[in-house]
N, C-alpha and C positions, 0 to 999 in steps of 0.2 A: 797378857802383855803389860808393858809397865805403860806410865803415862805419857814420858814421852816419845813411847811411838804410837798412840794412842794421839797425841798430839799432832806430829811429823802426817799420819795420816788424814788426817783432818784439816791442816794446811795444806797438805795436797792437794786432796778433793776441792777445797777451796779456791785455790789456782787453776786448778781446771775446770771449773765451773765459771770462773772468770773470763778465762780463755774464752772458750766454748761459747757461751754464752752473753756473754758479757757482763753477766750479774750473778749473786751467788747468795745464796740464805745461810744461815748459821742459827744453829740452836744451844740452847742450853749455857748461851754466853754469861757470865757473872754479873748478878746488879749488882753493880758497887761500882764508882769512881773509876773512870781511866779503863776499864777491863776492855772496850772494844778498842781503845789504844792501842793497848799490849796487844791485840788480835793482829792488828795493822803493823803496828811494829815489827811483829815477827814476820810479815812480807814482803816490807816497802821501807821508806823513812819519811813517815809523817812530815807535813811542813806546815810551819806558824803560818793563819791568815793574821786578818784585820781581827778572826772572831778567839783566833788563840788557835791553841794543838784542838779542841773539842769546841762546838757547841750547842748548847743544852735547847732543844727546842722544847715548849712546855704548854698544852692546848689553855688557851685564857680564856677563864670563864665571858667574860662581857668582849661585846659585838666590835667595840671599838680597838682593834688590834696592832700593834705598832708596828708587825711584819706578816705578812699571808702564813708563813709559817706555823703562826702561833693562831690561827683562830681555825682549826680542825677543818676549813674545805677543802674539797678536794684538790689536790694540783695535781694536774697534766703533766707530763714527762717535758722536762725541762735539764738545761747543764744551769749549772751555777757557777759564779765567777769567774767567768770565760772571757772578761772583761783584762782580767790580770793577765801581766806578761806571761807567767804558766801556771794556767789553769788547773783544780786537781786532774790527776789523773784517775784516783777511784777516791770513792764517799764512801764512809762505813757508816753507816745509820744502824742505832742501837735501841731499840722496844723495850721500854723498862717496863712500863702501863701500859694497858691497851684494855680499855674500859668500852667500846662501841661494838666491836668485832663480833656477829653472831654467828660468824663461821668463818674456815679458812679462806674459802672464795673473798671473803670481804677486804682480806690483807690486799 
């Protein structure tokens, strides 16, 4: 099969795991810039927060951290910016690193 229905399929499955579930994993996405964009682009139309099209959360070595984001504990299931007149409607959170993980259960 060529790649894009290699693709087409793969966005599929992705929408129904949405659906279905309300959340969806994705592998093999591209490290580089903007790639989980382009993911989301192909099913929705991304909107600018306060933080831009993307933002880069990055675990900070010292204790004192400017946002819970960034200091690796663990968060509880929460919505984010539910504050705004509309709120997202899905998060693509994209795993460049992942240096602690001793196994899948730990994701």
């Amino acid at each position: 099969t060529d790649d894009a229905a290699v693709s087409r399929r793969a966005l599929l499955q992705l929408c129904s795991n949405i659906r279905h579930y309300g959340m969806a994993f994705m592998r093999n996405v591209p490290i580089e810039d903007d790639a989980v964009l382009k993911v989301a682009s192909s099913i929705s139309i991304p909107k600018t927060t306060c933080y831009g099209h993307r933002w880069d959360v990055v675990q900070e070595a010292t204790t004192n951290v400017s946002h819970p984001a960034y200091s690796g504990a663990e968060l509880d299931l929460h919505t984010d910016m539910n504050y705004r007149e509309k709120s997202p409607g899905l998060q693509f959170l994209h795993c460049t690193q992942l240096n602690w993980v001793k196994s899948p259960k730990d994701i």
